[in-house]
C-alpha positions as CSV (number, residue, x, y, z in Angstrom):
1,X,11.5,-2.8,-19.4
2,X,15.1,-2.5,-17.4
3,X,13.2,-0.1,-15.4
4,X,10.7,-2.6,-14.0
5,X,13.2,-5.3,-13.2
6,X,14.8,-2.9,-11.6
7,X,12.5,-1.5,-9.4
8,X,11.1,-5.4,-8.4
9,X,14.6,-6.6,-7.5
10,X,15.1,-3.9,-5.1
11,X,11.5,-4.5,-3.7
12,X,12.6,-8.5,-3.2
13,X,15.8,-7.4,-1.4
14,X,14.0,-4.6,0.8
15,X,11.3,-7.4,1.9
16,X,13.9,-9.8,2.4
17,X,16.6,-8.0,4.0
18,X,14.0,-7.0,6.6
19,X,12.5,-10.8,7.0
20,X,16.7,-11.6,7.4
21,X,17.2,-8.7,9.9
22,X,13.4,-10.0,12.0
23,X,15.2,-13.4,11.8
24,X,18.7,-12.5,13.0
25,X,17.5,-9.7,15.5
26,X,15.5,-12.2,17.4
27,X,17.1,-14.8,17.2
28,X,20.5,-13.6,18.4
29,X,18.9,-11.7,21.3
30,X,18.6,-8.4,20.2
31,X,15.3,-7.8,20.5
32,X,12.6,-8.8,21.8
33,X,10.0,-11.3,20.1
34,X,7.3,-12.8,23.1
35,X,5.3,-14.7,20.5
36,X,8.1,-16.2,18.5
37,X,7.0,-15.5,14.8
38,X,10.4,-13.5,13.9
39,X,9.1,-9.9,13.6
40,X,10.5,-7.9,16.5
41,X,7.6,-6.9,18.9
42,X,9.2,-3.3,18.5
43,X,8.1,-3.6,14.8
44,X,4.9,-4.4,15.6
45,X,4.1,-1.9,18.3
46,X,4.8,0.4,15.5
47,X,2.3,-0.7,13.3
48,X,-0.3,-0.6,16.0
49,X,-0.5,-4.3,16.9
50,X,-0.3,-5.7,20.1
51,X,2.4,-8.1,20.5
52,X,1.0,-11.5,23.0
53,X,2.6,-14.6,24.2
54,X,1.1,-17.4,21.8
55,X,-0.7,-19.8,24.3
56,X,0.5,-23.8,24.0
57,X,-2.3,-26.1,23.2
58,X,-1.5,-28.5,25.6
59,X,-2.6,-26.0,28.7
């Protein structure tokens, strides 16, 4: 049972050391993040997406 704790506290601080570094990265001007939802566009070149400018409503 210590086991499985184990293993899902060190999931919940991988996933949220990342979200922290996406947050900080960004933010701070370290990389680059054109459509502002905190997950480097680096990151998501990697995983194949295709990182766009979101478009304002108003135009």
């Amino acid at each position: 049972m210590n086991e499985i704790v184990i293993v899902v506290v060190a999931i919940v601080a991988l996933i949220v050391g990342v979200i922290i570094y996406g947050v900080l990265s960004t933010t701070a001007g370290y990389e680059e993040d054109v459509n502002k939802n905190y997950i480097p566009d680096r990151f998501e070149r990697m995983l194949g997406m295709d990182p766009k400018k979101k478009e304002d409503a108003d135009s």
